[in-house]
DSSP file (Angstrom, degrees, kcal/mol; ACC not computed):
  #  RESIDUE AA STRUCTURE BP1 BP2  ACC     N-H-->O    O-->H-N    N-H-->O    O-->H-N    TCO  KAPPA ALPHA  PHI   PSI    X-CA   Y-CA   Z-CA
    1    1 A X              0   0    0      0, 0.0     2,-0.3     0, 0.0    52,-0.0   0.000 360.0 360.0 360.0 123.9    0.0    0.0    0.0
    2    2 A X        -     0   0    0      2,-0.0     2,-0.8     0, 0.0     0, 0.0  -0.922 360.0-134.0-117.2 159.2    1.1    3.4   -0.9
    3    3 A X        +     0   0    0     -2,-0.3     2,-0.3     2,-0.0     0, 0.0  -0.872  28.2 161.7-103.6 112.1    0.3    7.1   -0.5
    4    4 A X        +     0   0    0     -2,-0.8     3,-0.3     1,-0.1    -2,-0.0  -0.811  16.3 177.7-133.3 113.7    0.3    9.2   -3.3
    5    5 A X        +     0   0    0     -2,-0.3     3,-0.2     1,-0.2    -1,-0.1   0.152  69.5  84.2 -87.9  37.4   -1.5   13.0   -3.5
    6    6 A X        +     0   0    0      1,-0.1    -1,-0.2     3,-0.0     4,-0.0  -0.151  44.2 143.9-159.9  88.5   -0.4   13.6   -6.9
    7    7 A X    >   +     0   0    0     -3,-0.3     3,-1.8     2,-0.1    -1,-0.1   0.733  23.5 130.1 -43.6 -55.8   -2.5   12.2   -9.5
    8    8 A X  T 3  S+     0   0    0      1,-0.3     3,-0.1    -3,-0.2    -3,-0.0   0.136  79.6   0.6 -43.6 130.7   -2.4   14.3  -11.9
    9    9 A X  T 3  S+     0   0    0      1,-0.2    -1,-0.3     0, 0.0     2,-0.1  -0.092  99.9 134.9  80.7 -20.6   -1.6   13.0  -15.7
   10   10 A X    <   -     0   0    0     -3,-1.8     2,-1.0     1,-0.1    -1,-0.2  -0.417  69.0-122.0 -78.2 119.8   -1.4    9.5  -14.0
   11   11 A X        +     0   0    0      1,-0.1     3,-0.1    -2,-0.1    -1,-0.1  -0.661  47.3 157.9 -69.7  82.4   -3.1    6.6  -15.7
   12   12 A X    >   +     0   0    0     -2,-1.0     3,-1.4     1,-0.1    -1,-0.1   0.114  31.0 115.5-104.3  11.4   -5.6    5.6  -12.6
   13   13 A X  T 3  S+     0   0    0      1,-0.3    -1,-0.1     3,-0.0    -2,-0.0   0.883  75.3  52.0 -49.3 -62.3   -8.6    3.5  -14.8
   14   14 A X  T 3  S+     0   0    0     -3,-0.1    -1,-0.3     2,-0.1     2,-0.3   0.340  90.4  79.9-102.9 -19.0   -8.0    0.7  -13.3
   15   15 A X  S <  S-     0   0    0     -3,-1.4     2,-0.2    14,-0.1    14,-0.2  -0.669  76.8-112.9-100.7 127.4   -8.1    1.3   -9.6
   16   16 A X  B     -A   28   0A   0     12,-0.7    12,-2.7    -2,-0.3     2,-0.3  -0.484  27.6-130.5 -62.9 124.7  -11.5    1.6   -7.6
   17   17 A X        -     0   0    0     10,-0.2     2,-0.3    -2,-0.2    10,-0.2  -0.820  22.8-179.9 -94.2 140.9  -12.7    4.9   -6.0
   18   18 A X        -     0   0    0     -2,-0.3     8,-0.8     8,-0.1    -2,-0.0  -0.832  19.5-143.1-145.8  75.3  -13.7    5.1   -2.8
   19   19 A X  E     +B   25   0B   0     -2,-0.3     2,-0.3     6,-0.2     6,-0.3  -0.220  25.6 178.8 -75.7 137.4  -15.1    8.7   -0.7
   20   20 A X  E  >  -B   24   0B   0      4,-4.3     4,-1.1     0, 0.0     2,-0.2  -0.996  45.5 -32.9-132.0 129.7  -13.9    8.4    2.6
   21   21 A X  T  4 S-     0   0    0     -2,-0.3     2,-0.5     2,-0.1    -2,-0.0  -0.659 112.3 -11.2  92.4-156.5  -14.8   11.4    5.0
   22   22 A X  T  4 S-     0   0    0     -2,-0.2    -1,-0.1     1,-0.1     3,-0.1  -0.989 134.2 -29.4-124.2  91.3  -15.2   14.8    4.2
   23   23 A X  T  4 S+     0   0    0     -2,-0.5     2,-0.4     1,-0.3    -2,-0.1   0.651  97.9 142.2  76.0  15.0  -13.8   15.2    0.6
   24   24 A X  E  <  -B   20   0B   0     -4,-1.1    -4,-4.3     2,-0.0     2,-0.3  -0.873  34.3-159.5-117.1 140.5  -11.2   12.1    1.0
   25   25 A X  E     -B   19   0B   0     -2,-0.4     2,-0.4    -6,-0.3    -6,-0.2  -0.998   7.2-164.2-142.9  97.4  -10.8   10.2   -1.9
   26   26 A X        -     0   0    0     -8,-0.8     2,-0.4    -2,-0.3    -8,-0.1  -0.744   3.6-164.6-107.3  62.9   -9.3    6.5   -1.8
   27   27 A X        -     0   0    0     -2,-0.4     2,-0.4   -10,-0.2   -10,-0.2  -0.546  16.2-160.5 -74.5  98.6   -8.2    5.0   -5.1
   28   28 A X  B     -A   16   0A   0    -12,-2.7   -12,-0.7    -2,-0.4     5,-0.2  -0.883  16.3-125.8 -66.7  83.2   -7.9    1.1   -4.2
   29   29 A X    >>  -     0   0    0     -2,-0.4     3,-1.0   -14,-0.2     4,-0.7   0.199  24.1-116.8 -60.4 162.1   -5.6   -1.2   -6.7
   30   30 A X  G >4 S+     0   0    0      1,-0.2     3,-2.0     2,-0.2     2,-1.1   0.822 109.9  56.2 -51.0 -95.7   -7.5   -4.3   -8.2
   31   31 A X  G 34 S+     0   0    0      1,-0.4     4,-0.4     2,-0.2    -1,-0.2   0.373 108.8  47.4 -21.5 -31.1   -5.1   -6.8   -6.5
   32   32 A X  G <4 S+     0   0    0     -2,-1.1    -1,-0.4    -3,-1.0    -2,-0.2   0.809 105.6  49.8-105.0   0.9   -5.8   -5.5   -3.7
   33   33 A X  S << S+     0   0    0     -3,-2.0    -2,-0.2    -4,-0.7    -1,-0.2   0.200 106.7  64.6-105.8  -8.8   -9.8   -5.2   -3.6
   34   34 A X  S    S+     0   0    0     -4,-0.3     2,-0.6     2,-0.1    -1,-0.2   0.594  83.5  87.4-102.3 -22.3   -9.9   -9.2   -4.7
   35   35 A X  S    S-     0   0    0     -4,-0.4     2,-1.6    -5,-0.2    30,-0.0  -0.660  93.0-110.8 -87.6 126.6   -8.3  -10.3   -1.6
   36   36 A X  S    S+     0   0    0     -2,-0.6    22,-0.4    21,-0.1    28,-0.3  -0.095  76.3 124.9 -39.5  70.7  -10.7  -11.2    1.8
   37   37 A X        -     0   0    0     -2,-1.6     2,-0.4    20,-0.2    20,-0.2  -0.901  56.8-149.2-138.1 171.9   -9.4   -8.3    3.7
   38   38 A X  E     -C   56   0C   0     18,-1.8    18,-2.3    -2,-0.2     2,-0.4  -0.936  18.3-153.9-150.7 132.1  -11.2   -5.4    5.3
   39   39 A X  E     -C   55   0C   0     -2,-0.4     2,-0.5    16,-0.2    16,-0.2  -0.907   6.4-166.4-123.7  97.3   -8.9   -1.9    5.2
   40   40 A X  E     -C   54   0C   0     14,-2.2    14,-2.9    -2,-0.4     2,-0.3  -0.624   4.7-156.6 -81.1 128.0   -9.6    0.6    7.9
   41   41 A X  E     -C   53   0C   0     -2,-0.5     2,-0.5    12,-0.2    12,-0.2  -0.817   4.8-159.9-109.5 144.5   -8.1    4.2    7.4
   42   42 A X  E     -C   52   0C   0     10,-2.1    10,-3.2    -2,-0.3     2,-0.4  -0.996   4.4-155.0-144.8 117.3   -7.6    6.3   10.5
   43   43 A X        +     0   0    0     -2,-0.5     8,-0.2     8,-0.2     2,-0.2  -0.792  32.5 150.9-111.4  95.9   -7.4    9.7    9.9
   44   44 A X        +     0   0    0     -2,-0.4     6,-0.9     4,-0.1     3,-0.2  -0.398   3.0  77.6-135.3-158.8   -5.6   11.3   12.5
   45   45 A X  S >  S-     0   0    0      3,-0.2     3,-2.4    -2,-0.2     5,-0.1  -0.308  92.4 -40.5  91.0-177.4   -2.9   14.4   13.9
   46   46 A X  T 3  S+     0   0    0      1,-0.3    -1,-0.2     2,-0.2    -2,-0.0   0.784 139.2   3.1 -41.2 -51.0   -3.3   17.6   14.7
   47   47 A X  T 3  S-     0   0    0     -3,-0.2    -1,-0.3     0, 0.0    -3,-0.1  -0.543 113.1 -90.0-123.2  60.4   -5.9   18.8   11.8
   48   48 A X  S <  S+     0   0    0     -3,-2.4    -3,-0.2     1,-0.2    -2,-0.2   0.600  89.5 126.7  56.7   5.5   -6.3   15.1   10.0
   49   49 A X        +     0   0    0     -4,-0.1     2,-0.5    -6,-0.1    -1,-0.2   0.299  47.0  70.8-101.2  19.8   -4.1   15.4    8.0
   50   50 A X        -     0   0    0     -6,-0.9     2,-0.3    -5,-0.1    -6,-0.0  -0.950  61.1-162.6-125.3 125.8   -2.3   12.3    8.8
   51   51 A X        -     0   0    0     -2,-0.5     2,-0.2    -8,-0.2    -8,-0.2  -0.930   5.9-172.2-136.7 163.9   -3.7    9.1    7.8
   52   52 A X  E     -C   42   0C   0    -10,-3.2   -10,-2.1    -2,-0.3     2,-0.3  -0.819  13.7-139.7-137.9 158.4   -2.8    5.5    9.0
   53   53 A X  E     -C   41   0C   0     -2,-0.2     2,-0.5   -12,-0.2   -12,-0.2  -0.971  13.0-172.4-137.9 157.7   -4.0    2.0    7.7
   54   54 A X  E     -C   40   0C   0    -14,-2.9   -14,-2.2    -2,-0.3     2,-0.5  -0.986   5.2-164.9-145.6 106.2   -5.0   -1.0    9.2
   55   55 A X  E     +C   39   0C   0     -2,-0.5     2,-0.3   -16,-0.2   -16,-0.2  -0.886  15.4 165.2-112.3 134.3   -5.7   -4.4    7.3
   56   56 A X  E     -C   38   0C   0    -18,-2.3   -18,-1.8    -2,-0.5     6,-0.1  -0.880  41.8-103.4-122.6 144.2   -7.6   -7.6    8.9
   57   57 A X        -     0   0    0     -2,-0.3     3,-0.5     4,-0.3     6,-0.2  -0.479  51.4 -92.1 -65.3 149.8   -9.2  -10.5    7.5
   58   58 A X  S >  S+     0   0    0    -22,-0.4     3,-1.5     1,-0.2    -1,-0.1  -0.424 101.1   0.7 -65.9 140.5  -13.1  -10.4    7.3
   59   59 A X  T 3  S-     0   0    0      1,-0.3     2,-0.3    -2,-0.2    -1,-0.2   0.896 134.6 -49.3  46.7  65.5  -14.8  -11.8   10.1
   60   60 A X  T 3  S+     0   0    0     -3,-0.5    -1,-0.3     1,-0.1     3,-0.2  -0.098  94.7 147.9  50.9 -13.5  -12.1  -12.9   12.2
   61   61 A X    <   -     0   0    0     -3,-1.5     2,-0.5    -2,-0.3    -4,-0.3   0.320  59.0 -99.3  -9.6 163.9  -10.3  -14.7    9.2
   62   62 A X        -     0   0    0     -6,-0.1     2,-0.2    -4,-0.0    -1,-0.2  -0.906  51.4-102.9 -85.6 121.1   -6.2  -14.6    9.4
   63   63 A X        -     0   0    0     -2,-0.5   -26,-0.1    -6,-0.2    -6,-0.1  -0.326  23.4-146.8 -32.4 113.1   -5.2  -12.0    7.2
   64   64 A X  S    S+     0   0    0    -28,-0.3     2,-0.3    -2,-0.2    -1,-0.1   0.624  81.8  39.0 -80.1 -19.9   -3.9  -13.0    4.0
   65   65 A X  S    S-     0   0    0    -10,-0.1     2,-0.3   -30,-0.0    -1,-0.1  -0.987  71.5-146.6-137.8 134.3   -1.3  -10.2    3.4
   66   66 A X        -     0   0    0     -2,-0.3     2,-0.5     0, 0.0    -2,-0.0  -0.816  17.7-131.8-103.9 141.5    1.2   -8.5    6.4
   67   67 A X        -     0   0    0     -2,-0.3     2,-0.3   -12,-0.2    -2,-0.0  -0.804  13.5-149.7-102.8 145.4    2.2   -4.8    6.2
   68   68 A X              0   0    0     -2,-0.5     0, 0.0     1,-0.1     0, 0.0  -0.913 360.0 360.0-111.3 128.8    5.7   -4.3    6.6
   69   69 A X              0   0    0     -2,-0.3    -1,-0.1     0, 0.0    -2,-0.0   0.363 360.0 360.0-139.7 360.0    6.6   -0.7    8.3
């Protein structure tokens, strides 16, 4: 998973959008929208502007995929 705010010219068909929030905007890759996972975003610091994610398998599942930090 990455963060990138700058889209613009950038080829994005392929990735599912997703409003999260107030004006937040979550462009998902295929690959990653096919796998049993449910991806919580935590938007958090001083004015929001800091976001965090957190992926879990659905319904107690074992996660399929580990984030590396």
């Amino acid at each position: 998973m990455s963060v990138d705010a700058h889209t613009k010219g950038r080829r994005l068909d392929g990735y599912r959008r997703h409003r999260v929030g107030d004006g937040l905007r979550v462009l998902v890759d295929p690959d990653l929208h096919r796998l049993p996972v449910e991806v919580i975003l935590v938007a958090g610091g001083l004015f929001g502007r800091s976001l965090d994610a957190r992926i879990d398998g659905i319904d107690g599942a074992a996660c399929p995929i580990e984030i590396l930090r």
